[in-house]
Each structure stands twice: as structure tokens, then as C-alpha cells.
N, C-alpha and C positions, 0 to 999 in steps of 0.2 A: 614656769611653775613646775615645782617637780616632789615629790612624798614619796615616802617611806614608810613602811607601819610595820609592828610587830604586833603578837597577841602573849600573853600572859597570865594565866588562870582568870581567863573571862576577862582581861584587861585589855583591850586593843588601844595601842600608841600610835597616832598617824603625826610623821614630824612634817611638816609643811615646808620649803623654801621657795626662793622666788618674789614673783611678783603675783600677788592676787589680784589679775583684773578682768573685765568681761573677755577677754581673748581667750582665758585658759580655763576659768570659771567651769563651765557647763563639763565638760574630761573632767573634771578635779572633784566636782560634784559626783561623778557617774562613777569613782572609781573609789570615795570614798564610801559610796551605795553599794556598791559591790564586795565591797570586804565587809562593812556591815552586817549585809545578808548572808555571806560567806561564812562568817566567824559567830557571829549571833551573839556579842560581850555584852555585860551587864554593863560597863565602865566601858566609855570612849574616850580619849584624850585626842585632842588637836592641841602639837606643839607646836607655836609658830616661832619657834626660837629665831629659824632661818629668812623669816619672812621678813621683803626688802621694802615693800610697800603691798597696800591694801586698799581699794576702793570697794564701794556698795556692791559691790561681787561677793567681797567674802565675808560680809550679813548674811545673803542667800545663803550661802556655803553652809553658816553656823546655825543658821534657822532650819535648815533641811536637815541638816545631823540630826540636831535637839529632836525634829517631830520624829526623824525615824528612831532616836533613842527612848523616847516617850513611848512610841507605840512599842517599844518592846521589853517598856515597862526598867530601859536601864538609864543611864547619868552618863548624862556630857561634863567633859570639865577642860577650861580651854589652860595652857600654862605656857609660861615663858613670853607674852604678846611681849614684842617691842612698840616702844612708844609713840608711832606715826600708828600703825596699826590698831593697837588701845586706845587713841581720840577714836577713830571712826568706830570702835566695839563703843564704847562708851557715847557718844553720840548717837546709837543710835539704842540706846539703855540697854543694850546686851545683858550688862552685869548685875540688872535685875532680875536675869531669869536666870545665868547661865554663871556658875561658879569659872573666875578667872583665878588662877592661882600664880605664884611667883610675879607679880605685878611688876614693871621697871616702872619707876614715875615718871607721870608725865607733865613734861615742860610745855607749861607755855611759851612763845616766843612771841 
């Protein structure tokens, strides 16, 4: 698992690739906390353009963003999910709280 993030008039972009799973989870967490605190954006984005796969790791991941975005009063917004990723956002109603944008669809198989 590995990110990259830039900042933008109060816009922090963090691009995600990899694998999202309990192995890298907790670093990925602690370092997306870190430039949070760092930068202090109104707007976060989480690309997961890159991202190869996703388990219940990166719920956590998007639920810790959201409360620390909350409490500082800015907007999460997730873009580009590929569609192994997007079932488990969407399984687990992500996309009830957390605006997903550029959506790929997703197939059932």
C-alpha cells in the first residue's frame, strides 16, 4: 500500500494504491492523520484510482477520515473506487454518508 497527497486551496488529494488490507491499514491510517493535522483542508479526497484490492481495513480507513473531517467541520469525498473496492464501500453503506464520485460500475459475477 502506498499514497501520495497533494494540498490545494484547502484541498488535500491523497491518491491511494495497493492493496488495502489489515497488514498496511494502521501506517495508512496514521499517515493519512498526519497530513490532515498537518494541512487542516476543508475538502479531503481519497483517490483510490490505484487501489488493487480492499477489505474491511479500508472502512476503517474511510470512517476515521470522515470523523476527523467532521470534526473539523470539512468534506470527505472518495473518487475514482474501482469496482472490487466499491462492493465492499457500498456493502458496507459507505455511500450513504460519504459522497463517492466518478463511480466505475459494478458487476456482478
Amino acid at each position: 500500500m502506498q499514497m501520495t497527497s497533494f494540498l490545494q486551496d484547502k484541498q488535500l488529494t491523497i491518491a491511494l494504491s495497493g492493496e488495502i488490507d489489515h497488514h498496511g491499514a494502521r501506517s495508512v491510517l496514521r499517515m493519512i492523520a498526519d497530513k490532515i493535522d498537518q494541512y487542516m483542508p476543508v475538502l479531503c479526497i481519497l483517490d483510490f484510482k490505484g487501489v488493487t484490492f480492499m477489505d474491511s481495513s479500508g472502512i476503517a480507513i474511510v470512517i476515521h477520515t470522515y470523523r476527523r473531517m467532521c470534526e473539523l467541520q470539512g468534506t470527505l469525498r472518495l473518487k475514482r473506487v474501482p469496482p472490487q473496492p466499491m462492493k465492499v464501500l457500498l456493502a458496507a453503506g459507505m455511500d450513504r454518508i460519504i459522497s463517492i464520485e466518478g463511480r466505475e460500475p459494478v458487476h456482478e459475477m
